[in-house]
N, CA and C atoms as a LAMMPS dump frame, in Angstrom:
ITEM: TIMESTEP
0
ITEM: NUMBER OF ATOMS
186
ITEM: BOX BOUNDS ff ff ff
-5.0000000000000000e+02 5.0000000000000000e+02
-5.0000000000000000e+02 5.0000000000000000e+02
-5.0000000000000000e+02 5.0000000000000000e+02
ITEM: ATOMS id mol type element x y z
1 1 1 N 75.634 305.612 250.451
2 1 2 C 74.376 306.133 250.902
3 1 3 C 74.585 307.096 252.063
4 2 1 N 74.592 308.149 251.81
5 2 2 C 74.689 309.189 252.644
6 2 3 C 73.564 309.191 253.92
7 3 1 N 73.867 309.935 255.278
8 3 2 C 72.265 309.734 256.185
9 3 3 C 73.241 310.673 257.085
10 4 1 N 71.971 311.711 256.295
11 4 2 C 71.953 312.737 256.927
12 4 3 C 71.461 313.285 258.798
13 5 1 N 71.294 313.418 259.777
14 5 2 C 70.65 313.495 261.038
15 5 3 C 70.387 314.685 261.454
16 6 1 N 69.117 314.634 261.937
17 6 2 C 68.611 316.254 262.449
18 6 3 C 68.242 316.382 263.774
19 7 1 N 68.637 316.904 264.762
20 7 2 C 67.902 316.874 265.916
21 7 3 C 67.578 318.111 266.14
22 8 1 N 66.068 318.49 266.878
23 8 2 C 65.952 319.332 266.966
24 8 3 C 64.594 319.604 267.613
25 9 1 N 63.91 320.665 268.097
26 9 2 C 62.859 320.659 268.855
27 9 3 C 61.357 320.129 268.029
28 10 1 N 60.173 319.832 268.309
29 10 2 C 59.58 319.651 267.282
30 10 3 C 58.872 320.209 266.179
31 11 1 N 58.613 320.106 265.049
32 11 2 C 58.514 319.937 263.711
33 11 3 C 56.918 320.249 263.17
34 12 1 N 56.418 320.95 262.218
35 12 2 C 55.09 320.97 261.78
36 12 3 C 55.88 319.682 260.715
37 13 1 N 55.082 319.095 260.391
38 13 2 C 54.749 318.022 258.695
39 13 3 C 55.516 318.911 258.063
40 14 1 N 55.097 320.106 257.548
41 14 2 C 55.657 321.152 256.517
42 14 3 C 56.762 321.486 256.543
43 15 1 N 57.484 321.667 258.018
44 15 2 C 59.044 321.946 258.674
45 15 3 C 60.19 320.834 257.753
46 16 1 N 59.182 319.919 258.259
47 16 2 C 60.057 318.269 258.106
48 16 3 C 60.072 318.086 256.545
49 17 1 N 59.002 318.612 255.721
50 17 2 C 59.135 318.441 254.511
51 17 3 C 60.077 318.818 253.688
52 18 1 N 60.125 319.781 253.931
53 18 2 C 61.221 320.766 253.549
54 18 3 C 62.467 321 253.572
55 19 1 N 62.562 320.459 255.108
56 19 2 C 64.01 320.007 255.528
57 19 3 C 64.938 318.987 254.709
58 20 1 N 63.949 317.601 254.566
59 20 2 C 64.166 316.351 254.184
60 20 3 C 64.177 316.972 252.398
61 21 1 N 63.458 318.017 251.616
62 21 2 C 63.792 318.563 250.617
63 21 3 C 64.998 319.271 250.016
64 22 1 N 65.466 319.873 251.223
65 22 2 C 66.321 320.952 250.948
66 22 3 C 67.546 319.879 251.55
67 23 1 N 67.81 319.187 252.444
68 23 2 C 69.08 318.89 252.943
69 23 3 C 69.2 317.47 251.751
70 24 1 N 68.407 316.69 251.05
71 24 2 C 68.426 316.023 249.89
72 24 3 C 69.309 317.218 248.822
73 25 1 N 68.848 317.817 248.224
74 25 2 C 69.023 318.694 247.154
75 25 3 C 70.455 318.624 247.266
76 26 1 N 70.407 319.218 248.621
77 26 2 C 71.717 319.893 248.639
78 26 3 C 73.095 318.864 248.5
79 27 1 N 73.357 317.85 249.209
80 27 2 C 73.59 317.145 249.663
81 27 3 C 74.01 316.138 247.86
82 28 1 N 73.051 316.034 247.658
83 28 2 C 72.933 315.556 246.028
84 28 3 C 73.652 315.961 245.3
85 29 1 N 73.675 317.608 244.919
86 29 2 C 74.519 318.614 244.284
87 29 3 C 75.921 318.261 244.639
88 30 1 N 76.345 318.477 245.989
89 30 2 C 77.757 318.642 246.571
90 30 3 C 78.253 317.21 246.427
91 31 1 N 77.653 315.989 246.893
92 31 2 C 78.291 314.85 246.33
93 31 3 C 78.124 314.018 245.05
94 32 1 N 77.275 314.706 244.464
95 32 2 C 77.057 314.136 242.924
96 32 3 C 76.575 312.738 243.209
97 33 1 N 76.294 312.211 243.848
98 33 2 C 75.007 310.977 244.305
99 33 3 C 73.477 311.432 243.386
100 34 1 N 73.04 310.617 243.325
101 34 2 C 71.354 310.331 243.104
102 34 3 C 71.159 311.058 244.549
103 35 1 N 70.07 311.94 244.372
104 35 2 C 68.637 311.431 245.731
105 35 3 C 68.186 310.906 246.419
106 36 1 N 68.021 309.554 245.268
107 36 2 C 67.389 308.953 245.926
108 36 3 C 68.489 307.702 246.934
109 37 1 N 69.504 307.987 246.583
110 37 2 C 70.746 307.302 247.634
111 37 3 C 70.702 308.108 248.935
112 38 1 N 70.537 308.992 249.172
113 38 2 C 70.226 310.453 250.515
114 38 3 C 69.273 309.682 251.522
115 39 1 N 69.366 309.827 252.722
116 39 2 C 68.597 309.307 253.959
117 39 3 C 68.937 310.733 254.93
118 40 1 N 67.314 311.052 255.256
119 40 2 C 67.595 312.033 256.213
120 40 3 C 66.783 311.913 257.162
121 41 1 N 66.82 311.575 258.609
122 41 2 C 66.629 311.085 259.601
123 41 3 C 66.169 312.377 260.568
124 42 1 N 65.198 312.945 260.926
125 42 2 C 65.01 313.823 261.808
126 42 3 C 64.781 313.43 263.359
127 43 1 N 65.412 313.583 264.086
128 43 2 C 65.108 313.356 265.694
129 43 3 C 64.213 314.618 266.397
130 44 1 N 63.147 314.441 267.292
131 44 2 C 62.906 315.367 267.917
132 44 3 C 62.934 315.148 269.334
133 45 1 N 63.68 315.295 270.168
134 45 2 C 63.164 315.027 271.335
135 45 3 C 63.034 316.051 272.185
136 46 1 N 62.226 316.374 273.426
137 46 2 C 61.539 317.15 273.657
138 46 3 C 62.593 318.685 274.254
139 47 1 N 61.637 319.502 274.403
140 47 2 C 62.874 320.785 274.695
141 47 3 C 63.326 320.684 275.739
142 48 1 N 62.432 319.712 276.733
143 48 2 C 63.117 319.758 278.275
144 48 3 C 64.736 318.82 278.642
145 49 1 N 65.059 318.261 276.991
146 49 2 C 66.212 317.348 276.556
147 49 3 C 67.255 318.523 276.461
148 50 1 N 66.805 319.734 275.613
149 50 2 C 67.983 320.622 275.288
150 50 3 C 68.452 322.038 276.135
151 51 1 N 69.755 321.971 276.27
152 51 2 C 70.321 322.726 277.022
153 51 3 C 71.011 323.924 276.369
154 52 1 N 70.605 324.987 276.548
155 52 2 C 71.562 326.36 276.241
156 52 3 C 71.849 327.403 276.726
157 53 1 N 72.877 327.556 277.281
158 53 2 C 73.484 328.677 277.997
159 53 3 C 73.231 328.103 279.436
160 54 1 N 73.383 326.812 280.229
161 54 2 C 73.242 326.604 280.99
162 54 3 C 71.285 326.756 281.48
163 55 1 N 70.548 326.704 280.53
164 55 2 C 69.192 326.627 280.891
165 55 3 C 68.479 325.804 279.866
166 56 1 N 66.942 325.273 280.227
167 56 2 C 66.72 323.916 279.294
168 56 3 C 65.801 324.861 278.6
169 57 1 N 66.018 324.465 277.613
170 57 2 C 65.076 325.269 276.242
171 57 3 C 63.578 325.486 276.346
172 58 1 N 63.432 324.483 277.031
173 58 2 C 61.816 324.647 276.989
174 58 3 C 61.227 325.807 278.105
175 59 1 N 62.081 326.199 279.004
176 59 2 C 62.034 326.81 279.746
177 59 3 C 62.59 328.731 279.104
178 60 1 N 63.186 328.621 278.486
179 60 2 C 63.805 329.563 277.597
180 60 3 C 62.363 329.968 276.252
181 61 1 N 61.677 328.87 275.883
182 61 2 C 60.903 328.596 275.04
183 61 3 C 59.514 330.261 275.387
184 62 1 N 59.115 329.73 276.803
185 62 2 C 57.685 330.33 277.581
186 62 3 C 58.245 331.628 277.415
């Protein structure tokens, strides 16, 4: 059972749908598993968590 993990800033419903669509598919194809064996786990935690280039994203965000 594969489990997949996403972290990342947050998500419309539609983002997440899609994601959890497309990283299934794919994932399916390349290891020849079922689907429905696939677990994909999205994390969001907030932008003031993520750091890039030495500045916090959410701040980079405005």
């Amino acid at each position: 059972m594969p489990v997949i993990t996403i972290e990342t800033t947050p998500l419309t419903g539609e983002q997440k749908e899609q994601l959890i669509t497309g990283f299934t598919k794919v994932a399916s194809e390349v290891t020849g598993l079922p689907a429905s064996t696939i677990i994909v786990v999205i994390h969001e935690p907030p932008a003031d968590n993520f750091g890039v280039g030495g500045a916090q994203l959410s701040k980079m965000q405005h």
